[in-house]
C-alpha positions as CSV (number, residue, x, y, z in Angstrom):
1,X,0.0,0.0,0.0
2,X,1.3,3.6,-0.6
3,X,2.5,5.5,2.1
4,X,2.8,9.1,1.6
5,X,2.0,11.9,-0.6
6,X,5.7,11.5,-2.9
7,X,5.3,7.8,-3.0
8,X,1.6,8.3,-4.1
9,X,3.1,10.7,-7.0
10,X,6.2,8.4,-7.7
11,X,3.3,5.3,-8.3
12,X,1.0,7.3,-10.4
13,X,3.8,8.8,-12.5
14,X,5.2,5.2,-12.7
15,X,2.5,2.8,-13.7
16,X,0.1,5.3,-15.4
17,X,2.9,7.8,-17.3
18,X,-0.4,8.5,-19.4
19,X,-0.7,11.1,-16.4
20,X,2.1,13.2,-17.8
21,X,-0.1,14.8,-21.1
22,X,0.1,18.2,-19.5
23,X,3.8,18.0,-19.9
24,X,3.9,16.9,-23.8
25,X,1.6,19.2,-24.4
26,X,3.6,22.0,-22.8
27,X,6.5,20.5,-24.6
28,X,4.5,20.6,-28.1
29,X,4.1,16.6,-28.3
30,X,1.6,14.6,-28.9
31,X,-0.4,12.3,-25.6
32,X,2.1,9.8,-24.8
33,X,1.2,6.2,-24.9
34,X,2.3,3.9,-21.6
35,X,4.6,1.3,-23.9
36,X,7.0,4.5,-24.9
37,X,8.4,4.7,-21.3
38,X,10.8,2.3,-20.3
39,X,13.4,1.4,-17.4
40,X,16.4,3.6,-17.4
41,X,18.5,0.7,-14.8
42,X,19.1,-2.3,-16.2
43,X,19.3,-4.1,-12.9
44,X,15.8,-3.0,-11.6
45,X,12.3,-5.2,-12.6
46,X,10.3,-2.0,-12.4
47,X,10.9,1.9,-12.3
48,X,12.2,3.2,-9.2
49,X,13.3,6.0,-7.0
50,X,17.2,6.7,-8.1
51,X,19.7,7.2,-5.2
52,X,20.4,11.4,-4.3
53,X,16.9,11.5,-4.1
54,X,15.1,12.2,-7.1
55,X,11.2,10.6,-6.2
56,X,10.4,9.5,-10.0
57,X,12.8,9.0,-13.1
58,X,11.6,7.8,-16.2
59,X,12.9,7.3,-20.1
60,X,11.0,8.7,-23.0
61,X,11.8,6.3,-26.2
62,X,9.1,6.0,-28.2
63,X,9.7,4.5,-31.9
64,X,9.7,7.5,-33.7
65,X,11.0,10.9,-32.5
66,X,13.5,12.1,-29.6
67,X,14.5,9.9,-26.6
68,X,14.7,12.2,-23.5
69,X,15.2,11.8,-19.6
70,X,12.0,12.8,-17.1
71,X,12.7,13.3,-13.8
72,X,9.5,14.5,-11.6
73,X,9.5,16.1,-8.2
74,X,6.9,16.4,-5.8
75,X,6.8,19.7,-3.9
76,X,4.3,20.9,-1.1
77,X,6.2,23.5,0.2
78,X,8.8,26.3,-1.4
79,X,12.6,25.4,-0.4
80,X,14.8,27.7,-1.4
81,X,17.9,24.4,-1.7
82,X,15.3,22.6,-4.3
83,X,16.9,24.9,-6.8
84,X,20.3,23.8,-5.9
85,X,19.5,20.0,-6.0
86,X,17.3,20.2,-9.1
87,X,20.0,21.7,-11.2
88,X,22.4,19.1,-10.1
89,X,19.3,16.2,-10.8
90,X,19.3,17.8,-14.0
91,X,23.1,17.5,-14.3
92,X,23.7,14.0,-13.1
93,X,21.3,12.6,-15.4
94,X,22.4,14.3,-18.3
95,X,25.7,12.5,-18.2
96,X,24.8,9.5,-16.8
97,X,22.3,8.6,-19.8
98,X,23.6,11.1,-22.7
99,X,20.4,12.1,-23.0
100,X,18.4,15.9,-22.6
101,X,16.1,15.8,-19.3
102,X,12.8,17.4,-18.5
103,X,12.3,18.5,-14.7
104,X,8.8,18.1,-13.9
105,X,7.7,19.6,-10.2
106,X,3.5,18.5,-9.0
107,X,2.3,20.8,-6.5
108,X,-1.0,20.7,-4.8
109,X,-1.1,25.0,-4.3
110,X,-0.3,28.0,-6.5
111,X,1.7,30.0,-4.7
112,X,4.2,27.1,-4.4
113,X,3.4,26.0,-8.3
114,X,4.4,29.5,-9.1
115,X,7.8,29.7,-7.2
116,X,8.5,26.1,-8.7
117,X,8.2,27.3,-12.4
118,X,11.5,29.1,-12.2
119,X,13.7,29.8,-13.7
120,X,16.4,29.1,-11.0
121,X,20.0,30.5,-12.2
122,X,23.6,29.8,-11.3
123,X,26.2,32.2,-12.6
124,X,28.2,35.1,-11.4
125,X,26.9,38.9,-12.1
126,X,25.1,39.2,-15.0
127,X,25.8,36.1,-16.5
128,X,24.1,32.8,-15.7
129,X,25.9,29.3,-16.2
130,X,23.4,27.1,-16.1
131,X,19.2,27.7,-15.4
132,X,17.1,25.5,-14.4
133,X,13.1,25.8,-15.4
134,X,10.8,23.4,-14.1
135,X,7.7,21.9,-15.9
136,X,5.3,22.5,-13.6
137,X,2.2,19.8,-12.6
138,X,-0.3,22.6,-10.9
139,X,-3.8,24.3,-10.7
140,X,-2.4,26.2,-13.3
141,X,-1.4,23.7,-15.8
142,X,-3.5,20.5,-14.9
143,X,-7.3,20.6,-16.1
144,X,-9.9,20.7,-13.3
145,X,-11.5,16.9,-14.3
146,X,-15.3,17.5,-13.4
147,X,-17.1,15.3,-16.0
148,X,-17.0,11.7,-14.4
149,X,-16.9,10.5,-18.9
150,X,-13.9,11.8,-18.7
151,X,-12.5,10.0,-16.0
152,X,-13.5,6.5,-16.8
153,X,-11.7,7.8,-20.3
154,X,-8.6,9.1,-18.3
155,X,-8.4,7.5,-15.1
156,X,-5.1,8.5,-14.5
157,X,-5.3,12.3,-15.0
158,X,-8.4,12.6,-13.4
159,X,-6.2,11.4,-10.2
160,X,-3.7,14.2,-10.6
161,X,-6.2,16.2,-11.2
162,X,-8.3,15.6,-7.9
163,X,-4.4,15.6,-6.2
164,X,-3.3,19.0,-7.5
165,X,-6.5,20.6,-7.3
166,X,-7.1,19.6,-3.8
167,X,-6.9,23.2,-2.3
168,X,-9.0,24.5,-4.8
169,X,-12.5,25.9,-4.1
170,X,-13.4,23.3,-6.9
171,X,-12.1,20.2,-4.8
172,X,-15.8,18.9,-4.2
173,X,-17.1,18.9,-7.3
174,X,-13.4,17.5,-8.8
175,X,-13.7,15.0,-6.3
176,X,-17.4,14.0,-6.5
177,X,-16.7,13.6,-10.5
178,X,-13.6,11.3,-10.3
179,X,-15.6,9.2,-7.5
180,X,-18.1,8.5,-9.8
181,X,-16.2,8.2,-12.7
182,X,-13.9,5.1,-11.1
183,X,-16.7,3.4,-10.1
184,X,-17.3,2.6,-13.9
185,X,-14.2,0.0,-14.0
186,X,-13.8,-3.5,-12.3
187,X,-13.9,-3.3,-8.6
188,X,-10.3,-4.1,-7.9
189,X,-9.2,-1.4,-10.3
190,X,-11.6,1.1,-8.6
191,X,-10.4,0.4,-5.0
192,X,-6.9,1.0,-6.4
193,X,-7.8,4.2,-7.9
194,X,-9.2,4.9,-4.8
195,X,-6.5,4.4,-2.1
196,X,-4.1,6.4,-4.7
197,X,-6.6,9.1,-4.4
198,X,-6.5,9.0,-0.9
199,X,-3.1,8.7,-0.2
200,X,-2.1,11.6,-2.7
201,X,-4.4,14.0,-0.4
202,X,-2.5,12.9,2.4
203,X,-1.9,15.9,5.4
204,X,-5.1,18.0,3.2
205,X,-8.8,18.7,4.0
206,X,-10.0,17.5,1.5
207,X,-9.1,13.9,2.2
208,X,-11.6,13.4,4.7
209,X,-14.6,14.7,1.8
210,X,-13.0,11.7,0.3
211,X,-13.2,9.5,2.5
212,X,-16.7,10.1,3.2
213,X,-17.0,9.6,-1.0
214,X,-15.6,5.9,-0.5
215,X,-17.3,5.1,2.2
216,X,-20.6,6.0,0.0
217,X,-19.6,3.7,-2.6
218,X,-17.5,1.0,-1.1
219,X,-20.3,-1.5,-0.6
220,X,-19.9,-1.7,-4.7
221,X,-17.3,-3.4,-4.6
222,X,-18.3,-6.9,-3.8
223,X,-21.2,-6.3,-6.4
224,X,-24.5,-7.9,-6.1
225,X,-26.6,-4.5,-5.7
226,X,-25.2,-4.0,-2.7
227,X,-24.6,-0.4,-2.7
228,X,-28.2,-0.3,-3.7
229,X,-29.5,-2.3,-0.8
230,X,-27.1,0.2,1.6
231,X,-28.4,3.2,0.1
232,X,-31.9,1.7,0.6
233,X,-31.6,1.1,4.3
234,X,-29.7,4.2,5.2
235,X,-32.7,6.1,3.5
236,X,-35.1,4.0,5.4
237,X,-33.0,4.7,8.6
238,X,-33.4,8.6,7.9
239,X,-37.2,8.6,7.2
240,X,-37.7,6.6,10.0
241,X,-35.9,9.3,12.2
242,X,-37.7,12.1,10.2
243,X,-40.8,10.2,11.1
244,X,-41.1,11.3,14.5
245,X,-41.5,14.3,13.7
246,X,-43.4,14.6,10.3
247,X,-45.8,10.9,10.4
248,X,-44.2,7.0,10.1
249,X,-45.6,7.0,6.8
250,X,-44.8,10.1,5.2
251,X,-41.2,9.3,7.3
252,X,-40.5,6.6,5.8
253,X,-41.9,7.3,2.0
254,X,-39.2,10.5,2.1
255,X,-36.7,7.5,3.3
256,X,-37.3,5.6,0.1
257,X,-37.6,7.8,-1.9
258,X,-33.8,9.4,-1.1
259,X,-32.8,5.4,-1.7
260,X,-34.4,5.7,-4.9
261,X,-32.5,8.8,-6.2
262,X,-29.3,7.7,-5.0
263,X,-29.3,4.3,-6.9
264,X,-30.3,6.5,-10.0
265,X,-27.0,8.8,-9.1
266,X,-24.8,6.3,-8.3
267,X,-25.2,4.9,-11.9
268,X,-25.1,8.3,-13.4
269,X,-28.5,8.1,-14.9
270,X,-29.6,12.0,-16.0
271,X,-32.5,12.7,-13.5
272,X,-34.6,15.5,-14.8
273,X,-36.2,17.7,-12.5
274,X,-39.6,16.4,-13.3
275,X,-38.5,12.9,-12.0
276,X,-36.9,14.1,-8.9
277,X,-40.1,16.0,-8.1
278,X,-42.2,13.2,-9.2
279,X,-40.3,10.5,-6.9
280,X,-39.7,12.7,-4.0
281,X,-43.2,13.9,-3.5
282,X,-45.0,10.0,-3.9
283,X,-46.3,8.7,-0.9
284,X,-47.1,5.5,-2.2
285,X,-44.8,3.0,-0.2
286,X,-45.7,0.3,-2.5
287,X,-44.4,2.2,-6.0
288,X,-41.7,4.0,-4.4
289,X,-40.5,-0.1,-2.9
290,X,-41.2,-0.8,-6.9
291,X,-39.0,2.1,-7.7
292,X,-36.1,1.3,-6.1
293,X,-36.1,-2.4,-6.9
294,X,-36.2,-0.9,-10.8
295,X,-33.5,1.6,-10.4
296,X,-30.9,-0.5,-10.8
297,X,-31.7,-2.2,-14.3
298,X,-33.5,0.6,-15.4
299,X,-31.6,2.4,-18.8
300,X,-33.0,5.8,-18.3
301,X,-34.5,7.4,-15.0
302,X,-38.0,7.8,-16.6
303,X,-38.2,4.2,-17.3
304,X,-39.3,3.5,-13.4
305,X,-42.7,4.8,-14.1
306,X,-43.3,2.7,-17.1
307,X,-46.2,0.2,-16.7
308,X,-45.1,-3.4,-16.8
309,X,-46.0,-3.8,-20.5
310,X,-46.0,-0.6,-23.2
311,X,-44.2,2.3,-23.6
312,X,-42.8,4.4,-20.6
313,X,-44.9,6.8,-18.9
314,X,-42.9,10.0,-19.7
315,X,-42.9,13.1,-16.9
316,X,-42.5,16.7,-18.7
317,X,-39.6,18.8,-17.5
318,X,-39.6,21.8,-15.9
319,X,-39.5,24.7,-18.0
């Protein structure tokens, strides 16, 4: 299991390189492709952290085009000696590999995505010897990934995205859109997504909004409708309580019906507001328990209210 933010980075950087399109992009190249990244020792099985420190290196050699060196820093705070050992990363592997290298800093704020960009100069007077400029992996540069398509398309840049974008006033709904999003794979993959999620938002607020957003969803994982049958309860739970105040019935109809929109959002079926008014305002414990037995074969939200046989019943939307 990952331990800590870098190492969280270093993994996403190393089995998903796909994550570094904001960097060919800056660099004017095309989306890389996972199979043009390779091993630069050739006595490791798998990419790892190289000695003096440097948390990810990797080797660009794709089959046509320019070989080059990445090396890829995380950095959550400014450190005014970073510019001292980046220039000497970028040194060291120059040599070592005969190849040109691309320093790549991810940072979770702007202030500290700002400083990283450089450029950081050694020389004497007016005349530098050698500058160092960062590629920089920030709010700035990375895309805020709020369409939950888009992260079943692009798993792994969604996750940097949710990462870097962590202090943003945009966290929730970055976050609420890559939970969703993951749930669409196989549910090993998505509980892996997951804990790198996690991890990477290690020592922020926003990890605990996460962690409430997997604890929403975990009972997925095993399959068999079981988030369904969670979501059903807990909603039957809350109208219960609700009851006391408002009727047992009318309690517990506002219970199911919750259960019944949640099912429908968990899928990501489009819920008009004529459907949410529709479900939410029944009081019909019978449909509403016919409801939520539907929601979770149903194609299209407005197909619960179509009769057993014939065409569905269809609400009109609100103007």
């Amino acid at each position: 299991m990952v331990k800590a933010t870098h190492e969280a980075s270093h993994r996403l950087f190393q089995e998903h390189p796909e994550a570094l399109a904001p960097v060919f992009e800056a660099l004017g190249l095309p989306p890389p492709s996972k199979d043009d990244f390779d091993e630069l020792s050739p006595d490791a099985t798998e990419i790892r952290p190289m000695e003096r420190r440097v948390d990810t290196v990797l080797r660009f050699a794709p089959d046509m085009g320019e070989n080059f060196v990445l090396a890829l820093e995380s950095q959550t705070k400014k450190d005014p000696d970073k510019a001292r050992s980046w220039a000497y990363y970028v040194a060291y592997l120059c040599a070592k590999y005969d190849l040109p290298v691309v320093l790549v800093a991810v940072c979770r704020d702007r202030a500290t995505a700002a400083w990283a960009a450089g450029p950081f100069e050694c020389g004497v007077a007016s005349w530098p010897t050698q500058t160092t400029r960062p590629i920089v992996l920030g709010p700035q540069t990375v895309p805020e990934v709020t369409d939950e398509v888009a992260v079943a398309r692009r798993p792994a840049l969604a996750v940097l995205s949710a990462i870097v974008h962590s202090e943003s006033r945009r966290a929730p709904a970055i976050l609420e859109a890559v939970a969703r999003g993951l749930l669409s794979f196989e549910p090993d993959i998505t509980k892996y997504w997951f804990e790198m999620v996690e991890v990477g938002l290690e020592s922020t607020p926003t990890r605990e909004n996460w962690r409430k957003l997997m604890q929403d969803v975990i009972t997925h994982f095993p399959g068999h409708r079981t988030l369904f049958e969670e979501k059903y309860l807990e909603g039957r739970a809350e109208g219960k309580a609700e009851g006391k105040a408002e009727g047992k019935a009318e309690g517990e109809a506002r219970g199911e019906a919750k259960g019944v929109l949640r099912v429908l959002e968990v899928r990501g079926l489009v819920i008009t507001d004529a459907v949410r008014e529709r479900i939410r305002t029944c009081s019909d414990l019978t449909l509403l328990n016919d409801w939520l037995d539907r929601a979770g074969t149903v194609e299209r939200a407005e197909d619960l209210f179509a009769p057993e046989t014939g065409h569905p019943e269809l609400p009109e939307d609100t103007p």
